[in-house]
C-alpha positions in Angstrom: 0.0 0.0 0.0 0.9 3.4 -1.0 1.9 6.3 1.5 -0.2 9.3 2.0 1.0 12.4 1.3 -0.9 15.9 2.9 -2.5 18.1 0.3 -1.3 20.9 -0.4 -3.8 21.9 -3.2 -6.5 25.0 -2.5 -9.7 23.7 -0.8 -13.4 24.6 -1.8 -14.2 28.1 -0.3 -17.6 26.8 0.0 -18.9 24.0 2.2 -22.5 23.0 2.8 -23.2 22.8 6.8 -24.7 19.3 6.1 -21.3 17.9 4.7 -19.1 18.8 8.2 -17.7 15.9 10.3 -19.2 15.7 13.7 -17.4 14.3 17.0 -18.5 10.7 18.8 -19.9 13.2 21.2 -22.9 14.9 18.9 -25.1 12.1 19.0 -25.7 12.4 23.3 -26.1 16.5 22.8 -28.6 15.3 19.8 -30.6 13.3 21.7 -30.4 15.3 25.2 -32.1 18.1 23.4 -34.8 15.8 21.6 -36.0 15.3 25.2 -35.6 18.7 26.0 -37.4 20.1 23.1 -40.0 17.5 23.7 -40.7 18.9 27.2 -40.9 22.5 26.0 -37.3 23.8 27.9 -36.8 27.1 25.5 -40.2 28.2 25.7 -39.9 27.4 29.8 -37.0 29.6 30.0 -37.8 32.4 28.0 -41.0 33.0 29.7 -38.9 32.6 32.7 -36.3 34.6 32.0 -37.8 37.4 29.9 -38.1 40.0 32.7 -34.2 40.2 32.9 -33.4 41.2 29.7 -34.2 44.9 28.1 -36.2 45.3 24.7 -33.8 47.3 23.0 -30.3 48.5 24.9 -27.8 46.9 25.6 -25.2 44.6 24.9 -26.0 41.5 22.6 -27.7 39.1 25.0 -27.3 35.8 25.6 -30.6 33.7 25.1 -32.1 32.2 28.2 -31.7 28.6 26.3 -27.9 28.9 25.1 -27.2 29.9 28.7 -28.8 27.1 30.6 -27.3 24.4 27.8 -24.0 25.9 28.4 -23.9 25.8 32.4 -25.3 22.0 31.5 -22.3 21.8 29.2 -19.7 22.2 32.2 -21.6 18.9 34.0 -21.3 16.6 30.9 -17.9 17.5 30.2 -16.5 18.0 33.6 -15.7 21.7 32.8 -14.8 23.8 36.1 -15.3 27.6 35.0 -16.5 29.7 32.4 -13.9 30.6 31.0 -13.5 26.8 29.9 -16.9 26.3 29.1 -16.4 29.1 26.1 -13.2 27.6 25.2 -15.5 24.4 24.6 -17.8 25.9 22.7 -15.3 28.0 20.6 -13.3 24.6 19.5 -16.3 21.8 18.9 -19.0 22.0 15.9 -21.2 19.6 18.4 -21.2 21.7 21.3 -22.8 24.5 19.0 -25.2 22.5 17.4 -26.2 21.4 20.7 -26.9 25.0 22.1 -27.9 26.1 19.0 -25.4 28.6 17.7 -25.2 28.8 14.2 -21.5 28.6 12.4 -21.7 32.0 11.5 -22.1 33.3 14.8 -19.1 34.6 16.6 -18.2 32.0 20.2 -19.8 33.7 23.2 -16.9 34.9 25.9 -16.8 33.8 29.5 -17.4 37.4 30.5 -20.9 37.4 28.8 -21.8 33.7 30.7 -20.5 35.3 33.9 -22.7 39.2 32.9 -25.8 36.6 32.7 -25.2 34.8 35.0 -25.4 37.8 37.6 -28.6 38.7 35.9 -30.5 36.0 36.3 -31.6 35.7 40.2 -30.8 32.1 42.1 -34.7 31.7 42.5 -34.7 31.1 38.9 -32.0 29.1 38.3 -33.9 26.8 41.2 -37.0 26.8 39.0 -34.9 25.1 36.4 -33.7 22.6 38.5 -36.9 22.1 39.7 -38.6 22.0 36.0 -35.6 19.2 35.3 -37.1 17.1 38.2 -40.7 16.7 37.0 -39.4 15.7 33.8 -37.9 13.0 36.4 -41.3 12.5 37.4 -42.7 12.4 33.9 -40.5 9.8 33.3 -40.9 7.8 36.5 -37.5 8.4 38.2 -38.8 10.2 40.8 -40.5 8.6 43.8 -39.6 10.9 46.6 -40.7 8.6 49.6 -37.4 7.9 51.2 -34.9 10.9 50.7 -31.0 10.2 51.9 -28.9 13.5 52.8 -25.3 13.6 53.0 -22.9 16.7 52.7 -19.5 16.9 51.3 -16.6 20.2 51.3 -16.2 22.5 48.5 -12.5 24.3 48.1 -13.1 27.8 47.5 -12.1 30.3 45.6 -9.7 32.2 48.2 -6.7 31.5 49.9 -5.7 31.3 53.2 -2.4 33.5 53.5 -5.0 36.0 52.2 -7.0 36.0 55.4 -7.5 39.2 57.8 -8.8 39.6 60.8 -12.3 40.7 61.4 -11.8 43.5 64.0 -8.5 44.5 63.2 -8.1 44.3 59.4 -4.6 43.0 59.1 -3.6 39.8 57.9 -2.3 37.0 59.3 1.4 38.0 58.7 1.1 41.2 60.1 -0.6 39.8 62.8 2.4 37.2 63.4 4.6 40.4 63.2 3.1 41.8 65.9 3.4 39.3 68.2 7.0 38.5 67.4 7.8 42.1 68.1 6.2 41.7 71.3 8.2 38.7 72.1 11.4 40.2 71.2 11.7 39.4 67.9 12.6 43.5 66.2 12.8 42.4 62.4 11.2 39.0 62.3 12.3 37.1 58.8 9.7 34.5 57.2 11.5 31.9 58.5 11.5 33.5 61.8 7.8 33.9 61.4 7.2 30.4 60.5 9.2 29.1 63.1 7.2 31.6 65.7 4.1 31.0 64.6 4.8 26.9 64.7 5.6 27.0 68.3 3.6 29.9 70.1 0.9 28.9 72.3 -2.8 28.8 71.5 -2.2 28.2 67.8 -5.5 28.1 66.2 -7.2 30.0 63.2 -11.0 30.7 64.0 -13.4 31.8 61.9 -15.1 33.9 64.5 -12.0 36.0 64.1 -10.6 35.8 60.9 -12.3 35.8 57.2 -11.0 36.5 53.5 -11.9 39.7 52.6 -13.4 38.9 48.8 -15.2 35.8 49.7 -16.6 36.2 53.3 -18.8 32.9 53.2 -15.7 31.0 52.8 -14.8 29.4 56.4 -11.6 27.3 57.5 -12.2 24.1 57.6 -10.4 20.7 57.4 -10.7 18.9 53.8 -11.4 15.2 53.8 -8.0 14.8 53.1 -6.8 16.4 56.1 -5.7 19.7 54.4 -7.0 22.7 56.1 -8.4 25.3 53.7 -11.2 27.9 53.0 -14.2 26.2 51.7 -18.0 25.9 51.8 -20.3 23.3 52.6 -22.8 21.3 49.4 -25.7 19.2 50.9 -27.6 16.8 48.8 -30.7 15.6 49.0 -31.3 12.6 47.2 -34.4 9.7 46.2 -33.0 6.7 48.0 -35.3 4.9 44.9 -34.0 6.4 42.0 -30.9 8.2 42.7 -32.6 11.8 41.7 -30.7 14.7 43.9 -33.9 16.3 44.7 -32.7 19.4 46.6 -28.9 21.3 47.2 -27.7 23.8 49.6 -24.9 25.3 50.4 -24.0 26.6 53.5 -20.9 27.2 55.6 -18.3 24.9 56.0 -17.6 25.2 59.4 -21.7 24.2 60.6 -21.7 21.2 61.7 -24.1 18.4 59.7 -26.9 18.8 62.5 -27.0 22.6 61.7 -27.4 22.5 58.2 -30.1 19.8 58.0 -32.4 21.8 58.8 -31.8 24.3 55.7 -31.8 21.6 53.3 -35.4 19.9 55.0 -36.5 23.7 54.5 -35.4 23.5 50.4 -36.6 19.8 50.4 -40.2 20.8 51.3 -40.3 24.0 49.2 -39.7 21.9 45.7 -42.1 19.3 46.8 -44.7 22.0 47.1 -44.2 22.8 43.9 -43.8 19.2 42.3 -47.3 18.6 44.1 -48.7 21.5 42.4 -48.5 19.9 38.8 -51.3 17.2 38.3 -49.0 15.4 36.2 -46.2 14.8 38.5 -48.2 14.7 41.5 -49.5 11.0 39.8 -46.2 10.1 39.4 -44.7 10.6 42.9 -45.4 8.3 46.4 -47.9 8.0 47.9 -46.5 8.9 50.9 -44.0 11.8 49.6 -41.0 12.4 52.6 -41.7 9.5 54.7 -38.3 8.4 55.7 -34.9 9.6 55.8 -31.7 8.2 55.8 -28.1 9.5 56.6 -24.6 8.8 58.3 -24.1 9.0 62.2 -22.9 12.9 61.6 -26.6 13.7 61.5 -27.3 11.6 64.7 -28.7 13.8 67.7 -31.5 14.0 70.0 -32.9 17.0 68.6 -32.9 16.1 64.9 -34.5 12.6 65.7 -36.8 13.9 68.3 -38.0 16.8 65.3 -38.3 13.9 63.0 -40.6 12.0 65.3 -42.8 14.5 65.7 -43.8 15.5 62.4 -44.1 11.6 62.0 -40.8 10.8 59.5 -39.5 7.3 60.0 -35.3 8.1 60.4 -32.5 5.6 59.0 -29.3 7.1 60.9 -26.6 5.5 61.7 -25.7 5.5 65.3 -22.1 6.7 66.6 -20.9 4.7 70.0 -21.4 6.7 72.7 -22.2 3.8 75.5 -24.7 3.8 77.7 -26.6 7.1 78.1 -28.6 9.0 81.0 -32.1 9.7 80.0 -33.4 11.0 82.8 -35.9 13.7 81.8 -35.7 12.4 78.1 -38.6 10.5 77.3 -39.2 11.7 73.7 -35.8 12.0 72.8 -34.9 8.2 74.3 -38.1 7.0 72.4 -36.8 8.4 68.9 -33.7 7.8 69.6 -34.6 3.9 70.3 -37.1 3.9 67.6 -34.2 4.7 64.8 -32.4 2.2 66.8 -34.7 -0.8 65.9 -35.6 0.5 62.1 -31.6 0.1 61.7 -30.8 -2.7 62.7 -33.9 -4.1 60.3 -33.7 -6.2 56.7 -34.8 -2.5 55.4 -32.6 -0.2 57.5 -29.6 -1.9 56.5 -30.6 -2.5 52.7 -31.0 1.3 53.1 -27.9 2.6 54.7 -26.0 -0.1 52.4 -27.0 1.6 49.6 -25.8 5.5 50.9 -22.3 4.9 49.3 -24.2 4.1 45.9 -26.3 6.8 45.7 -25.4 9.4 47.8 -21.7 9.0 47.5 -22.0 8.7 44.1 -24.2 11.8 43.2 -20.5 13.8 44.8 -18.1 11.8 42.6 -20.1 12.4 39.7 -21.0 16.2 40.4 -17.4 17.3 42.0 -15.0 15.1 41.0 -16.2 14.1 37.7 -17.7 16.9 36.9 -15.4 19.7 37.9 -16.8 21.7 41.0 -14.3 20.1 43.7 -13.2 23.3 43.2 -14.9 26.6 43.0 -14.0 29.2 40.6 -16.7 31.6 41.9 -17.4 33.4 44.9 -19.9 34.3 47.6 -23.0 31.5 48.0 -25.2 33.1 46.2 -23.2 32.9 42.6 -21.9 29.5 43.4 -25.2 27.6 44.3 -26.9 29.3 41.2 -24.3 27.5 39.0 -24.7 24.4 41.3 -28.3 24.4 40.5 -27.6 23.7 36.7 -24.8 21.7 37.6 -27.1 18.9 39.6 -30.4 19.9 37.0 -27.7 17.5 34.2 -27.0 15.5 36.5 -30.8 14.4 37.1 -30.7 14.8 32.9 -28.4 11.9 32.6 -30.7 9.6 34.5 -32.9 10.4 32.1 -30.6 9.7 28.8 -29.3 6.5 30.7 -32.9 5.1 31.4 -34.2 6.3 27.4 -30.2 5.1 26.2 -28.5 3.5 28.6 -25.5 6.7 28.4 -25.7 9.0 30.7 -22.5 11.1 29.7 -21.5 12.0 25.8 -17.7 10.9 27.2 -19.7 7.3 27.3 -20.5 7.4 23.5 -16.2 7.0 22.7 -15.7 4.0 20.6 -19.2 2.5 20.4 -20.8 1.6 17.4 -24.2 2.8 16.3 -25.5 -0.6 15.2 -28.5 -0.1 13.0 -31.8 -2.1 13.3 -32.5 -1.0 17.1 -29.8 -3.5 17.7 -27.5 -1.4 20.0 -30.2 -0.4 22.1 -31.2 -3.9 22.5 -28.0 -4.5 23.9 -27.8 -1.3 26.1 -31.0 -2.8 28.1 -29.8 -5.5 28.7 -28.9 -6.1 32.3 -24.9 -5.5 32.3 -23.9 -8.1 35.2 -26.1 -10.7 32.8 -23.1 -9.8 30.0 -20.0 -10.4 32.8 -21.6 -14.0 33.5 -23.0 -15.1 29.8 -19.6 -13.5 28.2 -18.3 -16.7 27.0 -21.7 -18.1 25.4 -21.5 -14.7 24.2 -17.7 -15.2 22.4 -19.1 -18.6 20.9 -21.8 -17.3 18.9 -19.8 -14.6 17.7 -21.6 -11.3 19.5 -19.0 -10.2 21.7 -17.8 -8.2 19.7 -20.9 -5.9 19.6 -20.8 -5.0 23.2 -19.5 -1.9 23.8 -16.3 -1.0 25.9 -18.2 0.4 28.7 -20.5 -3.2 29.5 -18.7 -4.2 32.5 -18.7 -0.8 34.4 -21.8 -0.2 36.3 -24.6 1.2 35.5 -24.0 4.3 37.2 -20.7 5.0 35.7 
């Protein structure tokens, strides 16, 4: 066989839009926004959004539907800021046909996402979300009767040398200067300053006294790692049936999981009221919506299962050891306390906890790590948990493409084959562990070759 050689020769100035090549990748965005144009998502958001933009002045706007698809965009491809998500849509044909820019049409810049993005209010990026989760419903992916919560750390946007002190203003080296004058210390080095402020007394960084001074809802707080650093606080709500995260705060880093349940039962309850509200979803949802909860032995205290008792939800925490306890003057508390205790140590209390690493674990591996927002490009609560929103509204999406296709990220489509006849999605339903134990039948009749690469990862991968 001959070698190739690159052509030099002049190309046709004119190509039909039709004739382009398109990425493995187009085919997820094509279908992601057949079920989005099926539920009516442009016409949704532009009613939505209409009152934020101005009839006439100003600059060129960003449409309500090009915005949400690209703050999608950053979940699918595990983009981290804006700045990246343009870069994205600036380099790849699919991304544009996906959010419907035309190839004439000049990339939009990060600083426009980030100008819209300060437009739009958080309350309306939650009415997305919560317009993604009756399409859940629609679908039947969304039961809502037992809910799991977990939480997980966030590494801001700030740094810690960068820290000052709340009454005083200075920052922590000037504060460390201070003191090593005091001490006797006249022209303390950095290395003297290390050294000073590794042996002094009382060594301990509070938030009550210090803060950054650009991103104030930042707190100190040890990573899961053991690294201490400036971060905030996600909380995830999540159906325990289905896997949906139903409802996401974020709050401090440094409140502890007992403190912040209560703001995340508070959002759980406001997008139930308005799931209940639609007829439609309403059908679709339990019987018994909120019934039960389940979460780790952070959450376990007499106040949070006492308040649980008393609005009658059934509680699935895990207990910490803390030997035998006084309960004198305790009644209620001791009674929830012992009634969580039995619904535990159950068939269905441990099916249930079991199953917190699969789902609720999960939901942060796929939303943080996967997906890019470990760490935080943005600032203050408010801007971050608007992009969070949109962040967790594609991660319900890709339930839905993995139920209707079995993929639930376009990164999945790499290398497989679209087999025509219905075939491939055939093969996509069936049940993957059924492949692992039937793979050599499989290899004798000659099929194995039609499964694709990603058969023997789970189902949630």
């Amino acid at each position: 066989m001959s070698m190739g050689r690159s052509k030099t020769q002049q190309q046709e100035i004119w190509v039909a839009t039709g004739d382009l090549q398109r990425g493995p990748g187009h085919p997820f965005y094509e279908r992601l926004n057949e079920i989005l144009g099926q539920h009516g998502f442009d016409a949704f958001v532009e009613g939505l959004c209409a009152r934020f933009y101005a009839e006439t002045m100003g600059r060129p706007s960003l449409a309500p539907g090009v915005y949400f698809r690209l703050l999608l965009l950053g979940f699918f491809e595990g983009i981290d800021s804006e700045r990246g998500i343009a870069w994205r849509l600036a380099d790849s044909l699919s991304v544009r046909d996906f959010v419907g820019m035309r190839l004439n049409e000049q990339a939009t810049n990060h600083s426009t996402i980030s100008r819209t993005r300060r437009l739009i209010d958080r309350e309306t990026h939650a009415e997305v979300f919560t317009w993604v989760l009756k399409v859940l419903a629609k679908e039947d992916l969304l039961k809502g009767k037992t809910i799991g919560i977990d939480a997980t750390t966030l590494e801001a946007n700030a740094a810690l040398r960068s820290i000052v002190h709340r009454d005083t203003g200075e920052s922590y080296r000037e504060f460390l200067e201070g003191l090593a004058k005091a001490s006797g210390i006249e022209t303390p080095t950095r290395e003297d300053l290390a050294k000073f402020d590794k042996k002094r007394k009382k060594r301990k960084t509070s938030n009550a006294e210090w803060e950054h001074p650009h991103d104030p809802d930042s707190k100190i707080t040890k990573m899961k790692d053991g690294r201490t650093h400036l971060a905030h606080k996600a909380e995830h709500a999540v159906d325990m049936e289905t896997g949906a995260i139903v409802a996401v705060t974020l709050q401090g880093a440094d409140r502890g999981d007992t403190q912040t349940i209560e703001t995340t039962e508070d959002e759980l309850r406001e997008v139930f009221d308005e799931l209940v509200e639609d007829p439609e979803v309403a059908e679709k949802l339990s019987d018994d919506p909120l019934a039960e909860r389940v979460t780790d032995k952070g959450y376990h205290s007499n106040a949070v299962l006492k308040g649980y008792d008393e609005v009658g939800i059934r509680t699935y925490i895990s207990e910490p050891d803390r030997g035998r306890r006084n309960w004198s003057g305790k009644s209620e508390e001791q009674a929830a306390t012992y009634g969580n205790r039995r619904r535990t140590r159950g068939v269905r209390g441990k099916h249930l906890l079991r199953s917190r690493g699969e789902l609720l674990e999960r939901s942060f591996a796929h939303c943080y790590d996967t997906g890019g927002m470990r760490r935080t490009h943005l600032r203050g609560h408010e801007n971050i948990l608007k992009r969070l929103l949109i962040h967790h509204a594609g991660f319900n999406l890709g339930l839905v493409m993995r139920k209707l296709y079995s993929v639930g990220k376009p990164r999945r489509l790499q290398g497989v084959a679209w087999v025509p006849g219905g075939l491939f999605r055939f093969v996509c339903w069936l049940d993957l562990r059924l492949w692992c134990l039937q793979s050599r039948i499989w290899s004798l009749l000659g099929l194995r070759l039609l499964i694709p690469r990603w058969a023997g990862q789970s189902r949630y991968a």
